[in-house]
C-alpha positions, 0 to 999 in steps of 0.5 A: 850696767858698769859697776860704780867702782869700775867708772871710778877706776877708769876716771882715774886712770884717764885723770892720770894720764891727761895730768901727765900729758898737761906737765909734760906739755907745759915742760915743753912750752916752758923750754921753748920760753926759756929758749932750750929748743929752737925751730930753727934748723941750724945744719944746712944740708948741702 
């Protein structure tokens, strides 16, 4: 069976990575609130 401290580990490492993957999706919903990115293409191809 897993050692404690090992299941302790891996929990942070997984809580530190969904942490950084909810900031930097709520950055990127916030610049597209706030307008900096648009969907909208504005080159046309020609």
């Amino acid at each position: 069976m897993a050692d404690r401290s090992h299941l302790k580990l891996v929990g942070f490492i997984f809580a530190t990575v969904t942490l950084c993957v909810m900031l930097t999706t709520a950055m990127v919903v916030k610049g597209y609130a706030d307008g900096g990115y648009t969907l909208e293409s504005t080159s046309s191809v020609e």
